[in-house]
N, C-alpha and C positions, 0 to 999 in steps of 0.2 A: 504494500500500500504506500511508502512511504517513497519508495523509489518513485514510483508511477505520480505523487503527488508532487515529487519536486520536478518531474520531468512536464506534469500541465503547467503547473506554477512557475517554473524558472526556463523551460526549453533545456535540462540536462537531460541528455539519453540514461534510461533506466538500468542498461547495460555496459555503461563507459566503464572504462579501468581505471578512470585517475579523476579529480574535477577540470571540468570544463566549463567553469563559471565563467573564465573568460572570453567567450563566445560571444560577440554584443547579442543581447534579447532579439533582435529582429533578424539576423541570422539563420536564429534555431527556430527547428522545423521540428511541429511536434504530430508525434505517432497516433494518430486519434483511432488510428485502426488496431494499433497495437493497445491501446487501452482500453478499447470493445473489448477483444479477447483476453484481456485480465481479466475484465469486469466479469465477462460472460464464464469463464475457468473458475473465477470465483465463486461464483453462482451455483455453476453445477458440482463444485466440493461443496457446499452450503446443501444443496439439494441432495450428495448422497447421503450426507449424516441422516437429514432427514430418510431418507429412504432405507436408509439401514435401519433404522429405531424401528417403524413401520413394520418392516422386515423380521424384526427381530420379534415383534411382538406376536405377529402373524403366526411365526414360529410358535411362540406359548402358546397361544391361541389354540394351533392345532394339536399341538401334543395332549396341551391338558384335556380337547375334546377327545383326542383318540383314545387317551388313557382310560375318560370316563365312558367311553362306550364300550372300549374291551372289558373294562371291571365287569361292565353291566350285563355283557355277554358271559362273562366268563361267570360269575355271582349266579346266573339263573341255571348255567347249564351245573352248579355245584349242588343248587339248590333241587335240582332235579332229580341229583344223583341220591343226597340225602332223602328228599321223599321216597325215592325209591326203597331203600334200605329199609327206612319206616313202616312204609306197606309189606316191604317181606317179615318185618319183625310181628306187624300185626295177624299179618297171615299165619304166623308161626304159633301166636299165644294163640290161634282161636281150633289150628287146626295138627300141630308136629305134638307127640310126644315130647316130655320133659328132656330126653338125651338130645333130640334133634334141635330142642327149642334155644337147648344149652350150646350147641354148634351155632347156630342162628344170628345169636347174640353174639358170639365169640367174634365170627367172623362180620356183624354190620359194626361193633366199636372199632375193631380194625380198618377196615373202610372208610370209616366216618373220618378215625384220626388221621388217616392220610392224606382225606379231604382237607381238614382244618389245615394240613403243614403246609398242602397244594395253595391252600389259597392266601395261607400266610406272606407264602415265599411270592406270590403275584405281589401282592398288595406291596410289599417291602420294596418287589424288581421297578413299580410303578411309580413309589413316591420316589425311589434311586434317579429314576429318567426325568422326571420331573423337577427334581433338585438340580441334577446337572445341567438343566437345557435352563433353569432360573438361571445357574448361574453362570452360563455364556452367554446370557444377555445381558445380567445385570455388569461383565465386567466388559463387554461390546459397548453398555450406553454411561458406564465410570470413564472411559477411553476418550469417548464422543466428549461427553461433560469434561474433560479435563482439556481436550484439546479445546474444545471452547473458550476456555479460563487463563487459556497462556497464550502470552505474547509470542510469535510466529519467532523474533528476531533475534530474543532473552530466552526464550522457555521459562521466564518470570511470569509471575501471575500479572495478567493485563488488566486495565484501567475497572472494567465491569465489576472482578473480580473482587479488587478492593474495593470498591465503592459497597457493595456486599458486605465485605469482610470488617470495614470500620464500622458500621452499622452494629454487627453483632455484638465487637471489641466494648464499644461503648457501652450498649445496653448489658454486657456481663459486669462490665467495673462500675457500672451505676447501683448495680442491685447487687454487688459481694463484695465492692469496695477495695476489689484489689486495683493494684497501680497500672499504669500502661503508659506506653509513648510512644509517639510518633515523630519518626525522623523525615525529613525529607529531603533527598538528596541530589546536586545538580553539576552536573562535569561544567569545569570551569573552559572560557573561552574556546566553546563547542564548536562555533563560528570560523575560527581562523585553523583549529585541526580540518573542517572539512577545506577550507579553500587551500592549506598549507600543503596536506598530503592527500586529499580527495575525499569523496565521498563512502566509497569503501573502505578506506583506513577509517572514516568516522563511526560506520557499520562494529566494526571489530573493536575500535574503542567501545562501544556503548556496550558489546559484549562483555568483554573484560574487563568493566568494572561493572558491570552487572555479575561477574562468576566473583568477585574478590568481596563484592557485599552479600550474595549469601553463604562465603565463607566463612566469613564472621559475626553474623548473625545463620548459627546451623542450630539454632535450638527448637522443641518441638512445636513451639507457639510461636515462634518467630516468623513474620509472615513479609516477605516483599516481593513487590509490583514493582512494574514500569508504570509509573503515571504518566510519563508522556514525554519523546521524544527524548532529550537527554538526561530526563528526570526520571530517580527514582521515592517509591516512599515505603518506609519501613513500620508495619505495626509491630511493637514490643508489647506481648502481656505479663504481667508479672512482675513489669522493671519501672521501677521509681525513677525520678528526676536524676538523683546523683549518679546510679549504676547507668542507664543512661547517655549519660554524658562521657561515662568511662571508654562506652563501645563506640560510641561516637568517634573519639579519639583514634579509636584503635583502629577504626575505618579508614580514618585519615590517613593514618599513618601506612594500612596496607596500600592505600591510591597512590601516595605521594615516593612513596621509597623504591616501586618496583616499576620500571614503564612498559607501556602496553608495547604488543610489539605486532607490526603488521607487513608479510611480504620479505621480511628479516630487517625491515627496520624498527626500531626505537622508536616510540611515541610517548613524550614525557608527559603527565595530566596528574592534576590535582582535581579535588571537588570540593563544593562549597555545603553544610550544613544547617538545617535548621531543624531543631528538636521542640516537642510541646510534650509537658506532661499530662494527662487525661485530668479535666477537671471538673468531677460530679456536677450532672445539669446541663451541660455545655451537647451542646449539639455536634455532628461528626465534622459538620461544616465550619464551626467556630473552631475546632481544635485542628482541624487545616488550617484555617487560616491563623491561627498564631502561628506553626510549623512553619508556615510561608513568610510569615512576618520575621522569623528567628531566619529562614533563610535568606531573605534581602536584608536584613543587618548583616550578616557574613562576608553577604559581597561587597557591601557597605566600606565594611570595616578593610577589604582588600582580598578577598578572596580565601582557599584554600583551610579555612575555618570553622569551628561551628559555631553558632550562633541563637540567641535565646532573647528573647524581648527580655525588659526589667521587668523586678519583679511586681509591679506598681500596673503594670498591666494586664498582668494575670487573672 
């Protein structure tokens, strides 16, 4: 998407190797047929998810009815079996001598119980097929739903995703009163990386510091998103103001010591911080926008920092 958007908006080919922002705007000749068939490739990967779920369900659909009409077939023809036995047993009280009536017996419990194991073992083979075919679908449409949730560029969770995910953050530390924070985080002069080494080396930057912040946020509640384009935002549950501030650091410290590296060069990049701590009441949208406000102090202050409004704002 993001190629194909700067290729309508600036006339860069979506396929170049390097930037070509130098190209004067009237020059560049844009691909409007080449952008159909994104849209339309789009489309029809959108349309097979759906059609797999469908698919998938169809699937249950049938099993579960075939299951219940072989039970149902198979249940009358047991039951037939048993009557039968019954009537020979009644026939045998009304009309065998006691020796024969005693073979009678012997031999319809024997039947009978082989019936009960016959139809144990169905029922068991039934709900086994049924269990499994749930669970090739339910892990068909976990697949589906997951590729839905992640960024195509990161395999970070995308924008949707947190938008979701702070909703819930919030409404658990409102009602248990545990701590939370939110980071959010922004590669610094993302601008002059794309026009300095291209747009592809920007690609691989946003990667690689997208793999270097959920390294250091690998905890089980630790949750980050791409919120958008060079930005990322980090939910913390569990972590107060100070711990925090600690990982924050330590963020910094992985972006800034190690440089991304593209094509076997060196790309040196820092990022700019802004942290909010969760504050009971506060809407998802207000403890953004502090996180944002802590992040334009950062850059404020000169970059490569993090950043926290005072406390008087809070």
């Amino acid at each position: 998407f993001e190629r194909w958007a700067r290729h309508v908006l600036l006339g860069i080919s979506p396929t170049a190797e390097s930037d070509d922002s130098q190209v004067p705007p009237a020059d560049r000749r844009k691909d409007w047929g080449g952008v159909c068939r994104f849209v339309n490739q789009h489309r029809q990967h959108e349309k097979q998810y759906v059609q797999q779920g469908f698919h998938a369900l169809r699937e249950v659909i049938w099993t579960f009815t075939r299951t219940v009409s072989q039970a149902f077939v198979q249940d009358q023809e047991t039951d037939e079996q048993v009557l039968t036995h019954i009537r020979r047993l009644q026939q045998a009280v009304r009309h065998k001598p006691p020796d024969l009536l005693k073979r009678e017996v012997l031999t319809a419990a024997g039947e009978l119980t082989k019936l009960v194991e016959v139809r144990s073992q169905q029922q068991r083979r039934r709900l086994q097929q049924l269990g499994e075919k749930l669970k090739e679908v339910e892990a068909e449409l976990g697949s589906a739903r997951k590729q839905m949730a992640l960024d195509p560029l990161t395999q970070l969770y995308n924008r949707a995703a947190f938008d979701q995910h702070i909703e819930q953050v919030s409404a658990f530390s409102l009602m248990s009163g545990s701590p939370a924070c939110l980071l959010m985080v922004d590669i610094d002069h993302f601008k002059e990386i794309n026009d300095t080494y291209g747009h592809r080396a920007g690609d691989t930057v946003i990667r690689q510091v997208a793999d270097r912040t959920v390294l250091t946020f690998p905890g089980k509640t630790d949750f980050v998103a791409r919120y958008g384009g060079e930005e990322f935002a980090v939910i913390l549950q569990h972590v107060d103001g100070e711990h925090g501030r600690m990982l924050a650091e330590r963020l910094l410290d992985a972006v800034r010591h190690t440089p991304c590296t593209h094509e076997g060069q060196e790309v040196w990049v820092t990022v700019s911080l802004g942290l909010a701590e969760y504050r009971p009441g506060e809407s998802p949208a207000m403890w953004i926008e502090r996180a944002d406000q802590g992040l334009y102090e950062a850059k404020r202050l000169g970059r490569n920092r993090l950043g926290e409004m005072p406390s008087h704002h809070c």
